[in-house]
C-alpha positions as CSV (number, residue, x, y, z in Angstrom):
1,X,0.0,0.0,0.0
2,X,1.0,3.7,-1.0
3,X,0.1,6.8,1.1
4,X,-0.4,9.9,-1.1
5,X,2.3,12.4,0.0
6,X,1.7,16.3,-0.3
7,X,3.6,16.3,-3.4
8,X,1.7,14.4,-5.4
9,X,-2.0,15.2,-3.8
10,X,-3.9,17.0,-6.4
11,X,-2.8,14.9,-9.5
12,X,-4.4,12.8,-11.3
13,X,-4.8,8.9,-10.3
14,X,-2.6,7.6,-13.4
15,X,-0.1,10.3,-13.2
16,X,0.3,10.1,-9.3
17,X,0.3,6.0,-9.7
18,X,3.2,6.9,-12.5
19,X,5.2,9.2,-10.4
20,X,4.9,6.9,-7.0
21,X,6.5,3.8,-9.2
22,X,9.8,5.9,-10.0
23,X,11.5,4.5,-7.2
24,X,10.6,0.6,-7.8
25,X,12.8,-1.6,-9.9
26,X,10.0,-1.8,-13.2
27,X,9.0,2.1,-13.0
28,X,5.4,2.5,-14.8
29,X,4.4,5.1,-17.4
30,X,1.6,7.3,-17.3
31,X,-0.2,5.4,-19.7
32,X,0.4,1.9,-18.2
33,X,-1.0,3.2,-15.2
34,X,-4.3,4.3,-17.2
35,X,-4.5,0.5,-18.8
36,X,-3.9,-0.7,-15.1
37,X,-6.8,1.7,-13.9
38,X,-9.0,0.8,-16.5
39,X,-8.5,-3.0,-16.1
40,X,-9.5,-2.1,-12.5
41,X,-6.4,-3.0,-11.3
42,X,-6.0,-0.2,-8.6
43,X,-7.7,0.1,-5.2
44,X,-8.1,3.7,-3.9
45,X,-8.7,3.8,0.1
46,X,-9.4,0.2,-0.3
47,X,-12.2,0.8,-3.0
48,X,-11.7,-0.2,-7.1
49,X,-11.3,3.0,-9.1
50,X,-12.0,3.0,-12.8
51,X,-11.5,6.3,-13.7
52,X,-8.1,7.9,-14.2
53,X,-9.0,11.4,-14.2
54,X,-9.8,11.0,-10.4
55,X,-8.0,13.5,-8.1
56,X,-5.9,12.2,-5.0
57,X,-5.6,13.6,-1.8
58,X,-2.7,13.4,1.1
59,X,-3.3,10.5,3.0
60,X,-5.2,8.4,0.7
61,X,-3.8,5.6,-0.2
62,X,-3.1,3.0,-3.2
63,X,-3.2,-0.1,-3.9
64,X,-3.6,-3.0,-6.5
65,X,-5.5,-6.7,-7.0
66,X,-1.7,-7.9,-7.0
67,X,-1.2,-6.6,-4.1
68,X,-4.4,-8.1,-2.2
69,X,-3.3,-11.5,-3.6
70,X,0.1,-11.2,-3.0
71,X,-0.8,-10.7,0.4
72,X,-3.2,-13.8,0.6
73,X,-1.2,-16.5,1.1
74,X,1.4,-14.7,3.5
75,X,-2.4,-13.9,5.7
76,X,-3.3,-17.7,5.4
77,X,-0.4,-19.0,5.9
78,X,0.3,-16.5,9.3
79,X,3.5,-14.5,8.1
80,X,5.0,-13.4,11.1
81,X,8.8,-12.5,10.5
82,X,9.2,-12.6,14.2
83,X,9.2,-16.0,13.5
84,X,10.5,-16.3,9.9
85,X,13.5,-15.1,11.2
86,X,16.5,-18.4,10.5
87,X,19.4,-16.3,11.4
88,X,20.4,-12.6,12.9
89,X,23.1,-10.8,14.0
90,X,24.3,-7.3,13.7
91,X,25.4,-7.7,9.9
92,X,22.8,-10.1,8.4
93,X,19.4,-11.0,8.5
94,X,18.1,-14.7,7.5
95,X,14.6,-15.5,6.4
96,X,12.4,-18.3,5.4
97,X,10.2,-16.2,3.1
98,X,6.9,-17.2,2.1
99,X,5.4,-18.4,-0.9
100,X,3.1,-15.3,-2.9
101,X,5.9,-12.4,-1.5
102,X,8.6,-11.1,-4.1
103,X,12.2,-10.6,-2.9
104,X,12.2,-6.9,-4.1
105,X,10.1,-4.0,-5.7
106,X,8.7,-4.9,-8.9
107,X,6.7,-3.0,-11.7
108,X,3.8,-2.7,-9.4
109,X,4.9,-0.4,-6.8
110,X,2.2,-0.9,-4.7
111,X,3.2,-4.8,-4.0
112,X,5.1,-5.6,-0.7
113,X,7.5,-6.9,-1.0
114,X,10.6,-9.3,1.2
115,X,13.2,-6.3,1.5
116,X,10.8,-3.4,2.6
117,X,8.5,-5.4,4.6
118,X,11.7,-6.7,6.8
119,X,12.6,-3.5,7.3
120,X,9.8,-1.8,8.3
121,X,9.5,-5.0,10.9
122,X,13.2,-3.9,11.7
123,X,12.0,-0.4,12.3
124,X,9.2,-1.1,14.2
125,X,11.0,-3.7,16.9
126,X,14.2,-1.2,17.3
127,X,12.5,2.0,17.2
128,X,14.6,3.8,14.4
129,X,14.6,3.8,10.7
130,X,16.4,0.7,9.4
131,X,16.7,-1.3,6.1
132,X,18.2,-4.0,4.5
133,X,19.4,-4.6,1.1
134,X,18.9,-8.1,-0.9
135,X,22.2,-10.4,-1.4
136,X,20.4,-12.5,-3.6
137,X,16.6,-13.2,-4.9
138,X,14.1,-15.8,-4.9
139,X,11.5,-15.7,-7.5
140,X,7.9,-14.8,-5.6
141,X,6.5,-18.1,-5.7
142,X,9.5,-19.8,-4.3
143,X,9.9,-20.2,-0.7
144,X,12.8,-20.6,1.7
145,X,16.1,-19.3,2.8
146,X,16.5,-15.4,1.9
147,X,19.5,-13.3,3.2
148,X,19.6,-9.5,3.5
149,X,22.4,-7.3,4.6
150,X,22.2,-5.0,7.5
151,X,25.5,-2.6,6.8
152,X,27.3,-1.6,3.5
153,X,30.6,-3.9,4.5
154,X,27.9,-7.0,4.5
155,X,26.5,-6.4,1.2
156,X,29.6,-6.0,-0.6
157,X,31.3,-9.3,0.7
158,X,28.0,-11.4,0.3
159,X,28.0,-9.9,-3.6
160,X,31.2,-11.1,-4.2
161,X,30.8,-14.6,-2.3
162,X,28.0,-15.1,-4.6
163,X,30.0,-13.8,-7.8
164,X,32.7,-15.8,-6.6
165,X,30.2,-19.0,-6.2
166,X,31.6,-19.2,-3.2
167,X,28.1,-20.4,-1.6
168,X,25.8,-23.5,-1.9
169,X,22.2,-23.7,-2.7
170,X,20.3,-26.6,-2.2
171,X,16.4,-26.4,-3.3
172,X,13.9,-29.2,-3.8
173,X,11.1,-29.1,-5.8
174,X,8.5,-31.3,-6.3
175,X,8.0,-32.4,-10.5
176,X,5.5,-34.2,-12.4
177,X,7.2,-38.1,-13.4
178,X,4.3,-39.9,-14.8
179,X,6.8,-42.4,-16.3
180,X,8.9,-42.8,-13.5
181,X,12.0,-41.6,-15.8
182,X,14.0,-39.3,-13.3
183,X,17.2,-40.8,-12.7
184,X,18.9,-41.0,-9.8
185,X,21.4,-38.3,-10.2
186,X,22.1,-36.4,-13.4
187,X,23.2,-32.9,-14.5
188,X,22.1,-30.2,-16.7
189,X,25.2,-28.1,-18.3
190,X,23.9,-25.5,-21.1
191,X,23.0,-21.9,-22.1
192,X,19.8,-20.2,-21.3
193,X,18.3,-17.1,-22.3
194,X,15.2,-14.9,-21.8
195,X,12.4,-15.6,-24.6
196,X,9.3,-13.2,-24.4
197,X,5.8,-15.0,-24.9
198,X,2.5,-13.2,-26.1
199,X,1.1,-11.5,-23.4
200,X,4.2,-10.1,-21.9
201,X,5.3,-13.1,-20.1
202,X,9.8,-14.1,-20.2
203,X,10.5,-17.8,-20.1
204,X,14.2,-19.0,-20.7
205,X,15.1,-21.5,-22.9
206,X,17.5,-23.8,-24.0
207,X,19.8,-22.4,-26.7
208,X,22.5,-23.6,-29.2
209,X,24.1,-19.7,-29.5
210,X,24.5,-17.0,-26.9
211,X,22.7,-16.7,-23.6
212,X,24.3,-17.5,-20.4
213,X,25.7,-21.0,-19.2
214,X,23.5,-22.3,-16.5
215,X,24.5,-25.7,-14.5
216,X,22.6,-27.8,-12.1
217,X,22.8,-30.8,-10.2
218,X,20.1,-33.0,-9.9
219,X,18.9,-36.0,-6.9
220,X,15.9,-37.9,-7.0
221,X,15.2,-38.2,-3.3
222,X,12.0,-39.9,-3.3
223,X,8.6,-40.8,-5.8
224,X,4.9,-40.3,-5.6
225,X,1.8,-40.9,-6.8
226,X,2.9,-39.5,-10.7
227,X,5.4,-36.9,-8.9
228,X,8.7,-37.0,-7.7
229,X,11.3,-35.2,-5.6
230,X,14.2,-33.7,-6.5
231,X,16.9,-31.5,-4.8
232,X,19.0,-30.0,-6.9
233,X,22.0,-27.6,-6.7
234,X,22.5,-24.6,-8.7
235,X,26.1,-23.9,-9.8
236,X,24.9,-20.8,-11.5
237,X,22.0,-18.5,-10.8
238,X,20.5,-17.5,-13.9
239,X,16.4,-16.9,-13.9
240,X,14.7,-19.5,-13.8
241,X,17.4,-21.9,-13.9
242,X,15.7,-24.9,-11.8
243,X,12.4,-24.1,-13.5
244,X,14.1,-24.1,-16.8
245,X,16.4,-27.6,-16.1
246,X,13.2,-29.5,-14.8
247,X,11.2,-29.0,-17.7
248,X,14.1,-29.3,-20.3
249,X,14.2,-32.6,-18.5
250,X,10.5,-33.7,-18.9
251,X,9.8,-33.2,-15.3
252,X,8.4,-29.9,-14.8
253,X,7.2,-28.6,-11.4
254,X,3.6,-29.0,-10.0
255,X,2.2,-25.6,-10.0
256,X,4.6,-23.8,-13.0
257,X,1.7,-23.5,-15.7
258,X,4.7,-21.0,-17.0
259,X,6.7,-24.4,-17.8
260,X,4.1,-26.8,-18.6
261,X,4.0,-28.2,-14.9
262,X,0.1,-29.2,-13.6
263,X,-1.7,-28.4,-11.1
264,X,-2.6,-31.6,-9.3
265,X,-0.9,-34.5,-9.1
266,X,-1.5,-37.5,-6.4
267,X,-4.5,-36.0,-5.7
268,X,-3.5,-33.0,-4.4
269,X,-3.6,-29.6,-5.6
270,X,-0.7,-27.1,-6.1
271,X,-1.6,-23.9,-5.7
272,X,2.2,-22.3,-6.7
273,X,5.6,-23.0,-8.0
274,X,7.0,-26.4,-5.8
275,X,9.9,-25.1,-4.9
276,X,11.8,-24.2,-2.0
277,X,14.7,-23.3,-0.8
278,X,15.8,-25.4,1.6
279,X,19.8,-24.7,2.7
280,X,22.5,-21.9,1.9
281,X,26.0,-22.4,2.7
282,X,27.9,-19.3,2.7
283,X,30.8,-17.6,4.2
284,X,30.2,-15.0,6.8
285,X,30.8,-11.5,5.3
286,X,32.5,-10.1,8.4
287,X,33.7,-13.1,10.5
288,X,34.4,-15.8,7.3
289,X,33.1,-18.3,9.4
290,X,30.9,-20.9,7.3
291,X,27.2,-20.4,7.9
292,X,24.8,-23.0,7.1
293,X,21.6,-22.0,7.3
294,X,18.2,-24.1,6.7
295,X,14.5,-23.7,6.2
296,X,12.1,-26.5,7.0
297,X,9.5,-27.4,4.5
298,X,6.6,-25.5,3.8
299,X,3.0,-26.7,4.9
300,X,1.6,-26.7,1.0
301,X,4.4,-28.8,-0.1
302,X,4.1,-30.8,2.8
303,X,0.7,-32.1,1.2
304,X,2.9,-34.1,-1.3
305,X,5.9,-35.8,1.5
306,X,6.8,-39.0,0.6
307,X,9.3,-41.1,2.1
308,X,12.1,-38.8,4.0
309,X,12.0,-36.0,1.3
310,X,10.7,-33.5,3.9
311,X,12.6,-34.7,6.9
């Protein structure tokens, strides 16, 4: 949610919804904010506003059906990151962020988001203005371990252990297998890059020439009902890369319609992406010690435990 400041009360809706999105990552223009108006995208003071010619005031306040859903699953599910908290001290902060939150700002600057919403619950339990910065992402579906920096020193030294691949990922994710054909181990070593779909949606794919080289290890750890688990260990962190991997290997993820993956399978229902992040090794920025930090398994994928896949 946006608050209307005293510089932007007496604009326009769509211009005001333009200007307030300068700061976030995707930054809107005045006319996508009129086709986001018009779709009836945008809340004001909690009411759906269709006209873009409406005139703001200071302390109304903004924002979107994204938002609302975003926020749906974090209510349901009881986000408290009082609780989310994995790790803490006075250079990092550690999180098990939940499913249906992004990482960081996006086009719709009225989403929340990981990075401002720990921060303002940093504010609010010291008393002071804090915030954090992101040393890596996950996508907004995916759950699990998330670190942010406290200080300036912090940030640097986790960019460069993660340029340096000096950390270790481990995910699992839960993938259709109808067949049974996952093997026990294998690998995925190729170049990916960014193809844009109708509608505006950017899936990566496979490619012969250019793109980036993207490497991942794959386990099978244990098989359901038509599904199957897999951990697997990104040696490279392009977009998408475990989304990508699993579905180049016929075993897309329950829940990524963006990569073919269903929505049921076992007779259960997957209401996101399967996949989590379940462990980070990492050097400590300022002490070097080796961290290794874990997040247990989420309740929604929990639906779908076989076997010691969960434990």
């Amino acid at each position: 949610m946006l608050e209307i400041s005293p510089e932007v009360a007496g604009e326009r809706i769509d211009r005001a919804l333009a200007r307030l999105s300068q700061g976030s990552e995707e930054p809107l223009s005045r006319g996508e904010s009129r086709r986001w108006i018009d779709a009836g995208r945008v809340y004001l003071n909690g009411r759906r506003v269709k006209l873009a010619g409406r005139i703001v005031f200071a302390g109304d306040s903004l924002t979107t059906a994204e938002a609302e859903a975003a926020a749906a699953p974090v209510a349901s599910g009881g986000m408290d990151w009082a609780e989310a908290v994995l790790f803490e001290d006075d250079d990092l902060i550690v999180v098990n962020k939940p499913s249906g939150i992004p990482s960081q700002p996006t086009r719709d600057p009225l989403r929340d988001n990981a990075v401002e919403s720990v921060s303002r619950f940093l504010s609010a339990r010291e008393g002071r203005q804090l915030s954090v910065k992101l040393a890596h992402r996950l996508d907004r579906d995916t759950s699990g371990v998330l670190v942010m920096a406290k200080t300036d020193r912090a940030i640097t030294q986790m960019g460069e252990a993660f340029a340096a691949r000096a950390t270790q990922k481990t995910y699992v994710a839960i993938a259709r297998d109808r067949l049974n054909t996952a093997e026990a181990a294998w690998t995925v070593d190729d170049h990916l890059a960014a193809q844009r779909l109708e509608g505006g949606m950017t899936i990566m794919r496979s490619v012969h020439r250019g793109g980036d080289r993207a490497t991942t290890a794959f386990t099978t750890l244990s098989r359901g009902d038509g599904y199957v688990w897999i951990e697997a260990q990104p040696h490279t962190g392009r977009m998408h890369q475990i989304r990508a991997h699993l579905a180049g290997s016929k075993l897309p993820i329950l829940g990524d319609l963006l990569y073919g993956g269903p929505r049921t399978a076992g007779g259960n229902s997957a209401a996101r992406v399967m996949l989590h992040a379940r462990k980070l090794v990492f050097p400590h920025p300022i002490t070097r010690a080796e961290m290794t930090i874990e997040a247990p398994i989420p309740a929604d994928m929990l639906l779908f435990a076989v076997g010691d896949a969960a434990g």
